[in-house]
N, C-alpha and C positions, 0 to 999 in steps of 0.2 A: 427483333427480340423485345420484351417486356420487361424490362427495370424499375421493381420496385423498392427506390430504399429509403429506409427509416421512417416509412411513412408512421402519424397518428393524429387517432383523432378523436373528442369529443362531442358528444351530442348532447344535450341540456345540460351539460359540467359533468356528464357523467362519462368517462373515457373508455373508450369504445375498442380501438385499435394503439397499440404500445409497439413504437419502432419495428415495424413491421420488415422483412427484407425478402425478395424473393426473384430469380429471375425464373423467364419463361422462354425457352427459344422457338424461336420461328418455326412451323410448319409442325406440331406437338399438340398433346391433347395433353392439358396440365389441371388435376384433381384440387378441390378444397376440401374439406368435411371436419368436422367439429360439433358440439354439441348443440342445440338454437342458443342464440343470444351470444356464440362465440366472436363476432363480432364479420362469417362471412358477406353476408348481404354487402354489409354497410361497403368488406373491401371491395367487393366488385362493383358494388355504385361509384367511390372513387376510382378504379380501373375504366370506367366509363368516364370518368368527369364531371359527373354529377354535384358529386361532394368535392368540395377544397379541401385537398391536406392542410392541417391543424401543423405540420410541418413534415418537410423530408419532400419529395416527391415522385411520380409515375412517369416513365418515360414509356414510350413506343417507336421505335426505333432511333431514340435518342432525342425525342421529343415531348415537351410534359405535354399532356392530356385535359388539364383542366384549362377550359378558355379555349380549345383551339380549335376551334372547326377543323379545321384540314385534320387533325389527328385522327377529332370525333366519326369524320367520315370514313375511317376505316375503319368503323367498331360497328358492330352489332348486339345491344343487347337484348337479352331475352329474358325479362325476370318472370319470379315466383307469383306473376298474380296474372290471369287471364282476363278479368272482368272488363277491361278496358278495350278488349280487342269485339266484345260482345254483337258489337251492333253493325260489326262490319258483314259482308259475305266474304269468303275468301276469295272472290276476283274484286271485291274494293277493297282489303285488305291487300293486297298485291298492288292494285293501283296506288294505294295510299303511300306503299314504300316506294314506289320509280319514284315518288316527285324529290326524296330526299336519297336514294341511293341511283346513282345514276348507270354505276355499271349491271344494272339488274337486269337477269335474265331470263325473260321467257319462255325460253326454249326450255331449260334447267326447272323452272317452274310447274309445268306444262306434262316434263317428265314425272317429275316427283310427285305431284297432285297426282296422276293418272297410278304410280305405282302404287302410292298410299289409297289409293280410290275415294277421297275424299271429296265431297260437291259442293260447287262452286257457285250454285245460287241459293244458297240456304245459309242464314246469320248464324253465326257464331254460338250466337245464345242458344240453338237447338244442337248444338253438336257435345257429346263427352269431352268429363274434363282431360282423358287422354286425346279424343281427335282435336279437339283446341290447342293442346302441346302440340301435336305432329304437324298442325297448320301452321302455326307460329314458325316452328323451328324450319319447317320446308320454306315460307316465305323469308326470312333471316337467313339462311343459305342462300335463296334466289338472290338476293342482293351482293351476292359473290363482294363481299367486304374481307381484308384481311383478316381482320380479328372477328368472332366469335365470342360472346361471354355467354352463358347460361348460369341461373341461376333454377339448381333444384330442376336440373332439365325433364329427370324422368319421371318426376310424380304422377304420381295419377297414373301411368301409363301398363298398357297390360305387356304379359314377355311380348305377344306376337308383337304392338307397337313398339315397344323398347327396341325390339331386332331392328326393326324398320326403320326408327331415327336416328341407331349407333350404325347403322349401315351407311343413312344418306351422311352423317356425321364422317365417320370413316372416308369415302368418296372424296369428298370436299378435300381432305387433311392429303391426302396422296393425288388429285387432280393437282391442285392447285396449291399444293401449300399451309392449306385455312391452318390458322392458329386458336387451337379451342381451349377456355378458361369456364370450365363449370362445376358448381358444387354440387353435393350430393350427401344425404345420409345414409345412403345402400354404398358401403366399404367393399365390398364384394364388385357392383359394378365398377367402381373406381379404379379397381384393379384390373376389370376386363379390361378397361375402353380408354386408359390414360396410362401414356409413356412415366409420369412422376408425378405426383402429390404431395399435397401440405396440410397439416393438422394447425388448427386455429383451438387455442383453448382458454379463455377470458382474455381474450385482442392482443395474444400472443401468439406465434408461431413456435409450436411445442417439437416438429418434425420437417424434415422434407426427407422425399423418398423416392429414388428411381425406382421403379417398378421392376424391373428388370433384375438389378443387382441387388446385395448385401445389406442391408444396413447394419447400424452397433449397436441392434437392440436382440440380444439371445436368449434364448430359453434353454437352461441346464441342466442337465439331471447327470446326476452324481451320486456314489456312497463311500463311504470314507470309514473304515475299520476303527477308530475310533470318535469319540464325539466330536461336534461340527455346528459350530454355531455363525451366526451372520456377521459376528463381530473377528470371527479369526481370516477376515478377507476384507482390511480396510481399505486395500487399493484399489477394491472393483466401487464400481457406482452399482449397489445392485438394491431394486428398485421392487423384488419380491424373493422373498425367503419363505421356502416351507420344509420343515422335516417329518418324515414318520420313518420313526427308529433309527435306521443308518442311511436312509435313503434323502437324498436333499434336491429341493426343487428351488431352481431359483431362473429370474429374470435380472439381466445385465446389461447395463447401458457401458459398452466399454469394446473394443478390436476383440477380434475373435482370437488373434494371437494371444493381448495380452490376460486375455480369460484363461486362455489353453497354459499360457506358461505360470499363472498364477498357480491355478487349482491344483497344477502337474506338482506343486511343491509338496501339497498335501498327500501326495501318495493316494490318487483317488482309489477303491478297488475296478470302478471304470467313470470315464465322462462322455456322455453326448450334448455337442453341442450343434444348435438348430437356431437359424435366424426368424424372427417371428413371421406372420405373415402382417398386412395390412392390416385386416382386421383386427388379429391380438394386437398391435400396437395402438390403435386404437381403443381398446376395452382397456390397455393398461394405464393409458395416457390419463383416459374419463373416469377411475376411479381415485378415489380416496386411497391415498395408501395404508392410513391408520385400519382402512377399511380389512386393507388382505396381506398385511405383515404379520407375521411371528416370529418371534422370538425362541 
């Protein structure tokens, strides 16, 4: 498991990440997404060890992360920028990771190059920015490390490649266990390819969400025989209000009981109540509320 708590931090005095908390268990495929500048990068470079918490800290199976080799050697990261990997082929690129992942495997290698049919004596520099993802990621799997980070896994990548790296993705997470940590701005994948997610929104943590089940963010539709304004429901946290005529739309941060027993006071003429999906939480998170309140 991945224990993150209260992590924060500042980068040129300007602070970045604020009491950050999040766990991730073993053997999971766990979502980021937020706006740029929400401060994911930076938490996954601390999740690698890169950066030192400014305070709080990362554990990996009850171990902090920064400073420790032994930890570090169970990580895999994959960031946002390929340039680096440019002047390798991918059989020195492969060779370049045995010298520091020792459980790396060959065989597993050998597979996945052959399925992705990617070639193995031509640099990097000549291949798309999506075959440089699917290289990367297939060699960072080859190094069969517990943890997985990606960072912005699928950019660049066409559907057919995306299939091809949530599959070898997938694989790993049910062979073996792999625990995968990556962000993403496509909300829609996130919800394919990840058991739960977190929304980061100025180095805050605005959400977390199992994919699977519920959360207490609803979308209401209502109409109420007489008039109905946002201020005659001060118990809810509701986070958008819209009316035309008698018909009322709203967004509720609050149990879906105590919505259903609230609104029921009002004698609605009916209520449907629906959990949002990933995405609307999203779009509602990233807006300005001044932007789409009424009154």
């Amino acid at each position: 498991m991945i224990n993150i708590n209260n992590i924060s931090k500042s980068i040129d005095n300007i602070r970045i990440l604020k009491n950050i908390n999040l766990k991730i268990n073993t053997g999971s495929v766990f979502g980021l997404t937020g706006a740029n500048g929400a401060g994911k990068s930076t938490l996954l470079r601390m999740m690698c060890g890169i950066y030192a918490p400014e305070s709080g800290e990362i554990l990996f199976d009850g171990e902090p992360v920064y400073d420790s080799p032994k930890v570090k050697n169970k990580i895999l990261f994959v960031n946002d920028e390929t340039v680096q990997y440019t002047k390798y082929t991918l059989t020195e690129l492969k060779n370049f990771y045995k010298i520091y992942y020792p459980n790396f495997s060959e065989e597993l290698f050998d597979s996945l190059t052959e399925k992705a049919k990617l070639p193995r004596d031509k640099k990097l520099s000549s291949f798309s920015k999506g075959m440089k993802r699917q290289a990367i990621v297939i060699t960072g799997i080859s190094c069969q490390t517990e943890y997985l980070i990606l960072d912005e896994a699928f950019d660049g990548l066409d559907p057919a490649m995306r299939t091809t790296v949530k599959n070898i993705i997938f694989d790993a997470v049910i062979d073996r266990s792999l625990t995968v940590v990556l962000s993403s701005h496509n909300i829609r994948e996130l919800n394919e390819i990840c058991d739960s997610a977190a929304m980061i929104k100025e180095g805050t943590v605005t959400f977390v969400k199992d994919i699977n089940s519920e959360c207490d963010i609803f979308k209401i539709t209502t109409a109420f025989r007489n008039d109905c304004l946002k201020e005659d429901f001060p118990e809810l946290d509701i986070v958008k209000f819209e009316k035309n005529q008698n018909i009322c739309t709203m967004i509720i941060r609050n149990e879906k009981n105590t919505i259903e027993t609230i609104i029921n006071k009002k004698n609605p003429a009916f209520l449907n109540i629906n959990p949002l999906t990933l995405e609307e939480i999203f779009i509602v998170e990233t807006e300005s509320l001044s932007g789409y309140e009424n009154h």
